[in-house]
C-alpha positions in Angstrom: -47.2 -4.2 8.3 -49.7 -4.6 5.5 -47.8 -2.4 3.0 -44.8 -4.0 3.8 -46.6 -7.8 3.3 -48.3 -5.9 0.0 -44.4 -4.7 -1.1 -43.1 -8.0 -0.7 -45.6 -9.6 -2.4 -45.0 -7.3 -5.3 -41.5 -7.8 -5.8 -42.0 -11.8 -5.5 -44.2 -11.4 -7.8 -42.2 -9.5 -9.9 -39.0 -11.8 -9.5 -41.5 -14.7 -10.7 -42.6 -12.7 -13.5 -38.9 -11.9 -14.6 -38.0 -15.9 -14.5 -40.5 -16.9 -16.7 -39.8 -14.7 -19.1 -35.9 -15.3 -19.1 -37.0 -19.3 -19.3 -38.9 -18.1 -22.3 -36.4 -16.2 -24.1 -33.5 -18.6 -23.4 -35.5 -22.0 -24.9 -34.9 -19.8 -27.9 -31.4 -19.5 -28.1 -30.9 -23.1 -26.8 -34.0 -24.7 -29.7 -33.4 -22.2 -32.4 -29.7 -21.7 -34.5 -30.4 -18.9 -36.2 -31.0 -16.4 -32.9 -30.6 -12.9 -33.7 -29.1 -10.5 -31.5 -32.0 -9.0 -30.3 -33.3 -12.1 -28.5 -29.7 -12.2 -26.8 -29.8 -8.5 -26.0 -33.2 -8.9 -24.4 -31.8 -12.1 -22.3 -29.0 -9.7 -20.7 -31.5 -7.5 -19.9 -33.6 -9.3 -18.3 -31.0 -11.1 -16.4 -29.7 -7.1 -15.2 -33.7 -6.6 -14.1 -34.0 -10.1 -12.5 -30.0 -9.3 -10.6 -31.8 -5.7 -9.5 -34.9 -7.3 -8.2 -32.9 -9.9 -6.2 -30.7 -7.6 -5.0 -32.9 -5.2 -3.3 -34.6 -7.8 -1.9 -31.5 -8.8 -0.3 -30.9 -5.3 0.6 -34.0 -5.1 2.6 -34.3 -5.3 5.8 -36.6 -8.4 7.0 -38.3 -6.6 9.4 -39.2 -3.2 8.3 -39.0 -4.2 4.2 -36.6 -1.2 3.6 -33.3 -1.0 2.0 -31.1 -0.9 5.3 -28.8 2.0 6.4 -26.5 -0.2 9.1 -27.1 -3.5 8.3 -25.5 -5.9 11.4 -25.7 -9.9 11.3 -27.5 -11.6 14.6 -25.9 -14.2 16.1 -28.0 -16.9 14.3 -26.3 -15.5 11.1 -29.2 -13.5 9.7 -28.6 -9.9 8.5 -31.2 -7.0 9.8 -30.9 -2.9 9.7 -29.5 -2.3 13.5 -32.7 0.2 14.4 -35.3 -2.7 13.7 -33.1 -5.5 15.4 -32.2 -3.1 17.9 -35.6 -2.5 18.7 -36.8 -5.9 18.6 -34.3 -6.8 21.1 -35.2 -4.0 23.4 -38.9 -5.7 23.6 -37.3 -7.9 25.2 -37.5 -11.0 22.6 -34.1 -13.2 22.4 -35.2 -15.6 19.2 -34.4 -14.5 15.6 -37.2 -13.3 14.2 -36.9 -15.3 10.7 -35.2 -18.1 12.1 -36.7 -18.3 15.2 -33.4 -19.9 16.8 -33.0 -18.8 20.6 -30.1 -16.1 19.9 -26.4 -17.1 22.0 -26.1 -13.1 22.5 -27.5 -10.1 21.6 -24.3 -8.0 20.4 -24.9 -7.2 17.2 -21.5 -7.0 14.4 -21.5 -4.9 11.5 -22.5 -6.3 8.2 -19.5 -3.9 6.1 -19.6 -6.6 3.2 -23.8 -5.7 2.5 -23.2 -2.0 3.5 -20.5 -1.8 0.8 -22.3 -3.5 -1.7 -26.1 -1.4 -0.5 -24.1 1.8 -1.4 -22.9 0.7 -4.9 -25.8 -0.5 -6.3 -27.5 2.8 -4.7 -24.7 4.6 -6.8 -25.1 2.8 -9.6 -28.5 3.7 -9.7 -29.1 7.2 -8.9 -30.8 6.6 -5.6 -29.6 8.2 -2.2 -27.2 6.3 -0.3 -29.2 5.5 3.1 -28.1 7.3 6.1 -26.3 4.8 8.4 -26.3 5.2 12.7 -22.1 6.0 12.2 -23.4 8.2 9.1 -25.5 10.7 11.6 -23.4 10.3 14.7 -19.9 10.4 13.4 -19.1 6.9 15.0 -20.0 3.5 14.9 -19.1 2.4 18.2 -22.8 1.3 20.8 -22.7 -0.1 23.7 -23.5 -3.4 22.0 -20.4 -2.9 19.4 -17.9 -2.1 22.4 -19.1 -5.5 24.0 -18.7 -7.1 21.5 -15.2 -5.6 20.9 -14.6 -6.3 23.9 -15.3 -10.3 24.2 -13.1 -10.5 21.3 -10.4 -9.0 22.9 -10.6 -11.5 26.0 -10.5 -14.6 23.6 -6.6 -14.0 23.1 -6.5 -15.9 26.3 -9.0 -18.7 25.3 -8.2 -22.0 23.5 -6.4 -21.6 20.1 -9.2 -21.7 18.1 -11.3 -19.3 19.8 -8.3 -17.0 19.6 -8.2 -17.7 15.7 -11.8 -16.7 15.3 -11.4 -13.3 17.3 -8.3 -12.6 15.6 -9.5 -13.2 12.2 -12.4 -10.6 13.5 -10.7 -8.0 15.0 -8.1 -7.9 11.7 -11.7 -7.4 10.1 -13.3 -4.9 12.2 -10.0 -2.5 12.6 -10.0 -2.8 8.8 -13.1 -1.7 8.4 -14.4 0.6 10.9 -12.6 3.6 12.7 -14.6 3.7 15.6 -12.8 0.0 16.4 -9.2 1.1 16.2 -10.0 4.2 18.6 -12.3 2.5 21.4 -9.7 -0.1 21.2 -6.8 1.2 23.5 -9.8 1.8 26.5 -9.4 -1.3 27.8 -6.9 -2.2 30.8 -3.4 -3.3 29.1 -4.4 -3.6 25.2 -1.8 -4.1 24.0 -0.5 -7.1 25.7 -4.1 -8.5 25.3 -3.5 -8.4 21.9 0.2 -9.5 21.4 -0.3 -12.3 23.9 -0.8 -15.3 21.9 2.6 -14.4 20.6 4.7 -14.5 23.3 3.5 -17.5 25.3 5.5 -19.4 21.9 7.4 -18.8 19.2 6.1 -15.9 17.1 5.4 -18.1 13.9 4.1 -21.3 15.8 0.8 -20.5 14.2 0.8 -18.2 10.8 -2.4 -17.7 9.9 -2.6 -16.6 14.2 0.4 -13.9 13.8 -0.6 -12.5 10.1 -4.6 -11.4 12.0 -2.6 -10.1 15.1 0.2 -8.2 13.6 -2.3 -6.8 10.9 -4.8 -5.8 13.3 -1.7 -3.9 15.3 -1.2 -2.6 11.6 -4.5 -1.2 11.5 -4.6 0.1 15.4 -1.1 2.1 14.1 -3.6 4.3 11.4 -5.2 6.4 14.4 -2.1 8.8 15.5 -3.0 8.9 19.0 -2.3 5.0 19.4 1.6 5.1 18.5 2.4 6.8 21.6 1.0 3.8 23.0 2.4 1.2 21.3 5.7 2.6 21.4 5.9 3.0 25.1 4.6 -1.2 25.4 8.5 -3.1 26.1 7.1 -6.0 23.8 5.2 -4.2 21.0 8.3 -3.0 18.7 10.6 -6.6 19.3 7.2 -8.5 18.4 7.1 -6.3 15.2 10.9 -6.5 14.5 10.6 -10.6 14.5 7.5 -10.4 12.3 9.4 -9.0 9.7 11.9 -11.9 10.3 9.4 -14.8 10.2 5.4 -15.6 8.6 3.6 -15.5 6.0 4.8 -12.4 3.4 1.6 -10.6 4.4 2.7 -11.4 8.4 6.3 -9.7 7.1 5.2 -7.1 5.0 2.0 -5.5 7.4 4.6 -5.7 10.1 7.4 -3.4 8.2 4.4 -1.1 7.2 3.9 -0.9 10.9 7.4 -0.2 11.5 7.4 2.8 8.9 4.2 4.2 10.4 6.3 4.3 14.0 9.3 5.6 12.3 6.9 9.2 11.7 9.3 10.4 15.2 12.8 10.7 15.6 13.0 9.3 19.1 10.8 6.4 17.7 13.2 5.9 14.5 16.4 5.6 17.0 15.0 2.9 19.7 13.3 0.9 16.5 17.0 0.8 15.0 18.6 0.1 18.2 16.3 -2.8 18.7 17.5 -4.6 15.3 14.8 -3.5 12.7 17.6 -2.8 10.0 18.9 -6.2 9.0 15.1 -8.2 8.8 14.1 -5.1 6.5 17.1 -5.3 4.6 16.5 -8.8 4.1 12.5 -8.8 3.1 14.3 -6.1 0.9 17.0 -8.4 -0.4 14.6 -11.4 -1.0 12.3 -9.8 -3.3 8.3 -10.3 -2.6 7.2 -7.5 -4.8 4.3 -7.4 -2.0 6.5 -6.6 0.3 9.8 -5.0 -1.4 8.2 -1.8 -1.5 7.1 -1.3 2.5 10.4 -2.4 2.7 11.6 0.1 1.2 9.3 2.8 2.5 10.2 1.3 6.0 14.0 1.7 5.5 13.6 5.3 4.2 11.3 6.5 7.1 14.4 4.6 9.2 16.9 6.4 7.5 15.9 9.9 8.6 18.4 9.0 11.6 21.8 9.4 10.8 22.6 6.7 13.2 20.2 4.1 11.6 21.4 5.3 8.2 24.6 3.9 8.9 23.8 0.8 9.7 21.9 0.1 6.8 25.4 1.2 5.0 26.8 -1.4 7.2 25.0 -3.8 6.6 25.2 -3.6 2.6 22.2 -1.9 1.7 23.9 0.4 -1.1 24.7 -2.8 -2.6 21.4 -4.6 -2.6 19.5 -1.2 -3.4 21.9 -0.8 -6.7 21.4 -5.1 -7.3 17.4 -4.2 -7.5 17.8 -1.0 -9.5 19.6 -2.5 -12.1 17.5 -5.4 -12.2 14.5 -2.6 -13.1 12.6 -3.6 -9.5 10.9 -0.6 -7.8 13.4 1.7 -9.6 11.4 4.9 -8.3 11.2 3.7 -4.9 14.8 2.7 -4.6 16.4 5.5 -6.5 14.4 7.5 -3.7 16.3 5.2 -0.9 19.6 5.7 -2.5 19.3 9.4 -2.3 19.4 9.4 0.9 21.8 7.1 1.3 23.9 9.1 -0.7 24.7 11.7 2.2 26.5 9.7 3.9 30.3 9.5 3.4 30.4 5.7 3.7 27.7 5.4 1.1 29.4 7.7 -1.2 32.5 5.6 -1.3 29.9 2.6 -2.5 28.7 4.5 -5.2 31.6 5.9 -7.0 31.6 3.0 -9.5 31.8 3.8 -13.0 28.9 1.3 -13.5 26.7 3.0 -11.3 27.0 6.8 -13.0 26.7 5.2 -15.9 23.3 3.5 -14.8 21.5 6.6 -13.3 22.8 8.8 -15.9 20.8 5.9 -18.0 17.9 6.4 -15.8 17.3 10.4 -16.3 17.5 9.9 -20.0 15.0 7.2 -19.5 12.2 7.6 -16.9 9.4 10.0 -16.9 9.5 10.6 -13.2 10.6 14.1 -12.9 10.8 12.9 -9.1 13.7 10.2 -9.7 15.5 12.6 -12.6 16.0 14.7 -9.3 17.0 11.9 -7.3 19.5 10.9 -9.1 21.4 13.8 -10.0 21.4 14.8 -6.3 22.9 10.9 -6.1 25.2 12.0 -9.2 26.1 15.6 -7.2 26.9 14.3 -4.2 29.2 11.4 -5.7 30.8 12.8 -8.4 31.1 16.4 -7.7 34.8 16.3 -6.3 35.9 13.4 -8.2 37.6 14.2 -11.3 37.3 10.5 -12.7 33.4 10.3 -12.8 33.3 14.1 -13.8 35.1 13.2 -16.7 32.5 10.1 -17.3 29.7 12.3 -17.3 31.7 14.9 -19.5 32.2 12.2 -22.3 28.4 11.1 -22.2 27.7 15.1 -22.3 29.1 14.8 -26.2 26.4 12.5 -27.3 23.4 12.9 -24.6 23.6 16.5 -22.9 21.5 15.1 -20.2 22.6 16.8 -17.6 22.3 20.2 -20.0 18.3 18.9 -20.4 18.2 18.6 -17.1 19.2 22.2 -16.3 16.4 22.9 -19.2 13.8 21.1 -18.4 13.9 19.4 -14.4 12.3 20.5 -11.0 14.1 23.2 -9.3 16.2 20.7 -7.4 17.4 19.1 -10.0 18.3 22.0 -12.1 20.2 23.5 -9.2 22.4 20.0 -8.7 22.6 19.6 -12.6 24.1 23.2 -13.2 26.7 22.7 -10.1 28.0 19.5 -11.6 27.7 21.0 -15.4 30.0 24.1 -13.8 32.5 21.5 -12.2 32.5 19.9 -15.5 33.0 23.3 -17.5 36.2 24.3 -15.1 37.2 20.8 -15.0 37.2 21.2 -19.0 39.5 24.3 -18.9 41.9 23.1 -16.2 42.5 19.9 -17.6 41.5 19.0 -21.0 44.2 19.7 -23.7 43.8 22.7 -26.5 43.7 20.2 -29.2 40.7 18.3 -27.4 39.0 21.6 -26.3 39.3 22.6 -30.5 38.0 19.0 -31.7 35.2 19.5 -29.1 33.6 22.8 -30.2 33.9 21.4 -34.0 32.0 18.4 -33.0 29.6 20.3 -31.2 28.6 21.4 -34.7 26.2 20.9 -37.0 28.6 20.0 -39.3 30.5 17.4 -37.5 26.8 16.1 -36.2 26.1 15.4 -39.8 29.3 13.6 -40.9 28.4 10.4 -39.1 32.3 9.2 -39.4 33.6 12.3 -38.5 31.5 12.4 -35.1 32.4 8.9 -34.4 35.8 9.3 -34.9 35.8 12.1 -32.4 33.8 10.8 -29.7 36.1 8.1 -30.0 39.1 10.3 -29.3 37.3 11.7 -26.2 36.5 8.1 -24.6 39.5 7.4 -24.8 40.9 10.9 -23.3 38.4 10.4 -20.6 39.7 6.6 -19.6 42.9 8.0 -18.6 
């Protein structure tokens, strides 16, 4: 106790030491107009010393004096290092021992904000990253953390702002520790525990209610062994669907992720579709949110797997709105992905075969530097123009001035080159079935150097084979 009094002592007197002279050097700068740099260079560092002095202080523990390992907050507020606290509580006292306050309860919550910022500045300065209790054990879960848990849990049937605070807490603490999300689903009936609140109502009577609940059921989702779970609940994937539907854009978008993480099973991806999942994405999709467009889309492609679901999405326009965003240069990557899959469906195909649209991906490939959507779409390019001699003879005529597919067969994964030489082979007997002599001739010669020099000579001749191609 005396070397901690003596080390406290110390650093006061070391913060003290560290103000005056900061008060010293900035009645400089403010008195004096011709400050060099050196005086503001020493001001900066004394204010880094001063921010490091503070900081460990407040990374101490008030009890044992030393940086703390699982720092957890009392319930009068104060933060201490759980073995001291834990301790002092198992002596049976039930005050705070800085504030004095008689404590409410004893369960102890952890501090992640302080633990977060303990092992930064620890990083920052070359010093060992203390060894927390979940560090040692591989869990964070005591006996005082599961009650706690727990009483959380049973305020979803308290008044509405009691429900507010443990929701806003248990989106926190499945955020932020493991061990929550897994000893979650050992009580009696989670799930409808959780999802309560919002089914006694209408799911968006309270927002800022639904977007802790449904990102806490988010966060449950991220341990595997829960989906089986959630799944097999009658209310769980309905509550999710109308989420998407209605709430904040956080409320919609967490709730689509949590759609896409179900989606990981077949049997999972057919009862979410047959519950109505497709037109809500579709139209968090359609509207735009760039924070949610992309779970969206991820959800709709995990959805899509199914044939069955992938049809409905056909249905219900989705080529449409997926080609809408493209071209509008929104999550081209992403969508180009979507379309892809789209693309092997028959109905889908039918969409696509728009002289606009092979124009626009064939724009893509020569543009993006995703070798990922080059592949993409020339399998969307393969599987809607291949037996179509119309758009075969659209990609022909941009072959005379861009080759891309002939880079492609060059230069793209093994995917691609495999789609881009089918289609350059349909293109090369389409070219000897049905192209004239005279074309064929006027072709080779502007395939040549020559011709590629005479400017008006190349024009004149790509000219001749647009307008071949048109009819």
């Amino acid at each position: 106790m005396a070397e901690k009094e003596e080390s406290s002592a110390a650093g006061r007197g070391r913060e003290e030491e560290l103000k005056k002279e900061l008060q010293s050097v900035v009645k400089k700068i403010v008195d004096e107009d011709n400050y060099g740099i050196e005086i503001t260079l020493k001001a900066i560092s004394i204010l880094s010393d001063l921010s490091d002095t503070v900081l460990t202080k407040k990374f101490r523990c008030p009890i044992s004096g030393e940086i703390m390992c699982d720092p957890v907050v009392l319930s009068s507020g104060l933060t201490y290092d759980r073995p001291s606290i834990q301790k002092w509580l198992n002596e049976g006292n039930l005050t705070c021992p800085q504030s004095k306050e008689v404590l409410s309860h004893t369960i102890l919550t952890p501090n992640c904000l302080v633990r977060k910022l303990i092992s930064s500045w620890c990083k920052g300065h070359g010093v060992a990253v203390p060894r927390s209790h979940q560090d040692s054990n591989g869990e964070m879960s005591t006996e005082f953390d599961r009650l706690y848990f727990n009483s959380l849990v049973a305020k979803m049937f308290s008044s509405l702002t009691d429900r507010k605070e443990a929701a806003k807490e248990l989106r926190r603490l499945t955020t932020a520790a493991p061990s929550y999300r897994a000893v979650f689903f050992e009580f009696t009936d989670p799930i409808s525990r959780l999802i309560g609140p919002l089914l006694e109502g209408s799911v968006d009577s309270d927002p800022e209610l639904q977007e802790d609940l449904i990102t806490t059921f988010m966060n449950l989702l991220v341990d595997c062994d829960n989906m089986k779970l959630v799944a097999d609940h009658p209310d769980a994937i309905p509550l999710l669907i109308k989420s998407v539907e209605f709430g904040t854009t956080e409320t919609r978008k967490n709730a689509a992720v949590a759609l896409s993480m179900l989606s990981s099973d077949n049997d999972r991806r057919l009862l979410i579709g047959n519950a109505g999942a497709p037109m809500p994405l579709l139209q968090l999709l359609r509207e735009g949110h760039p924070i949610a467009m992309k779970e969206a889309a991820s959800a709709i492609l995990n959805q899509c797997v199914e044939h069955n679901n992938k049809e409905k999405f056909i249905e219900l326009g989705a080529v449409k709105v997926l080609l809408e965003k493209i071209r509008e240069g929104k999550l081209v990557d992403e969508l180009i992905n979507l379309v892809a899959q789209l693309s092997t469906h028959p109905k889908a195909v039918n969409e696509l075969r728009e002289l606009d649209t092979v124009h626009c991906l064939l724009g893509i490939i020569r543009e993006t530097e995703s070798e990922g959507t080059k592949e993409n779409c020339v399998a969307i390019l393969y599987n809607v123009c291949l037996n179509d001699v119309g758009l075969l003879k659209v990609i022909w005529t941009e072959g005379i001035e861009h080759q891309t597919l002939a880079k492609l067969v060059d230069t793209g994964t093994a995917r691609a080159k495999r789609k881009a030489t089918a289609l350059a082979t349909k293109i090369d007997l389409f070219d000897r079935e049905t192209i004239p002599n005279s074309f064929k001739k006027e072709w080779r010669w502007a395939s040549s150097p020559t011709a590629k020099a005479n400017k008006w000579s190349w024009k004149k001749v790509l000219e001749l084979f647009i307008e071949f191609a048109r009819h």
